[in-house]
C-alpha positions as MATLAB code, in Angstrom:
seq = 'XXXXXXXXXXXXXXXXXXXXXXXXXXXXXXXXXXXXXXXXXXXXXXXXXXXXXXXXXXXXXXXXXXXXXXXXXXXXXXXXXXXXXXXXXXXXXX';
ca = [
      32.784   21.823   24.931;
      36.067   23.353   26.648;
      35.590   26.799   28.334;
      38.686   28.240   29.833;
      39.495   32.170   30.522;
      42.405   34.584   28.966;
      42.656   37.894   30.534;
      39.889   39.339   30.396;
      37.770   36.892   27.302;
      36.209   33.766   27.497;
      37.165   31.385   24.879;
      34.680   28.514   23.560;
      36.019   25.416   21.731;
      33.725   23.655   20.079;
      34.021   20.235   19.100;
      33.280   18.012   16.091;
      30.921   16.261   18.417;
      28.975   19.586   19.234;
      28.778   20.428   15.468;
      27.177   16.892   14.637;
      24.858   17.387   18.088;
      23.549   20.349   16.839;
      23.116   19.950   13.284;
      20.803   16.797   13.997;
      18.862   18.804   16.249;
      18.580   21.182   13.364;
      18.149   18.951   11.186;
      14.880   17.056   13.406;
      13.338   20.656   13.943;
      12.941   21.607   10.738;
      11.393   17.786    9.593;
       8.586   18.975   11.886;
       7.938   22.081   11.176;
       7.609   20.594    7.576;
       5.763   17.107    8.778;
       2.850   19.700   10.362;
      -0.085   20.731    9.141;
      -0.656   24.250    7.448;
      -2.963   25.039   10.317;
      -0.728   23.775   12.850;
       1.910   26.039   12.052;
       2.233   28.555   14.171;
       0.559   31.629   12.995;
       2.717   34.911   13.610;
       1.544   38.054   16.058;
       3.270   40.589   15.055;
       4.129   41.840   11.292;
       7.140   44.353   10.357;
       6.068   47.280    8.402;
       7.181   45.971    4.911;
       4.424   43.127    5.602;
       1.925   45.288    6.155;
       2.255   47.574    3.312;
       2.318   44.486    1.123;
      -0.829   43.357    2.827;
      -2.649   46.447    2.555;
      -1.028   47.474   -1.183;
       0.329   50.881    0.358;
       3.033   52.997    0.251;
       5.632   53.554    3.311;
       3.957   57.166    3.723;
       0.637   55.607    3.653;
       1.553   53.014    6.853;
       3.461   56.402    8.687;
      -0.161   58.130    8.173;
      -2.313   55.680    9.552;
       0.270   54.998   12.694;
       0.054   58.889   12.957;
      -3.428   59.264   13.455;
      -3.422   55.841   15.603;
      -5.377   54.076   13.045;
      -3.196   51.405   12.838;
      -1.394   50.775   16.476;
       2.332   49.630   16.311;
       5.224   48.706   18.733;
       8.571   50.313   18.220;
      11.768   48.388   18.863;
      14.872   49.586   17.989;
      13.946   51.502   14.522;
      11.148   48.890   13.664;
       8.145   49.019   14.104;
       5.812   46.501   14.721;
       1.908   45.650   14.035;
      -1.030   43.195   15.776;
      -1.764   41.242   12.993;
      -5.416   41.262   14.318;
      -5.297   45.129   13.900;
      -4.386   44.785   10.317;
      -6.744   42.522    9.836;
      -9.543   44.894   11.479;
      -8.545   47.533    9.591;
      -8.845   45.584    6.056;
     -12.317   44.787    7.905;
     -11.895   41.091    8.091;
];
């Protein structure tokens, strides 16, 4: 890869040779994720509020009502919000 300055941007040049690096990479990542097993995948934290509501089978007013009276704990960032996946699962009483 060739870095050199103009002004006041950096230009990149990537080569044929950093395409092919990368794309085996790629390629090798994603044979194991695929090669693991279903419980060795890894299992994910945090769910975004459209995940939730399709967990739970409720509306977008329903998740705001339940975050308003702190029934259901999220994490803001940016403009969305974020839940434990343990909390969901405490609320659905698992």
């Amino acid at each position: 890869m060739i870095c050199f300055k103009m002004r006041s941007m950096t230009v990149e040049v990537i080569t044929k040779e950093d395409l092919q690096t990368f794309r085996i990479q790629l390629l090798n990542d994603i044979k194991e994720i695929f090669s693991m097993d279903k419980n060795e995948r890894k299992i994910k934290p945090w769910l975004r509020s459209k995940e939730v509501r399709s967990i739970l089978n409720i509306s977008p007013g329903t998740l705001q009502k339940l975050r308003v009276t702190e029934k259901l704990k999220s994490s803001k960032i940016g403009n969305l919000h974020y839940y434990k996946k343990e909390d969901v699962e405490k609320l659905l009483g698992n």
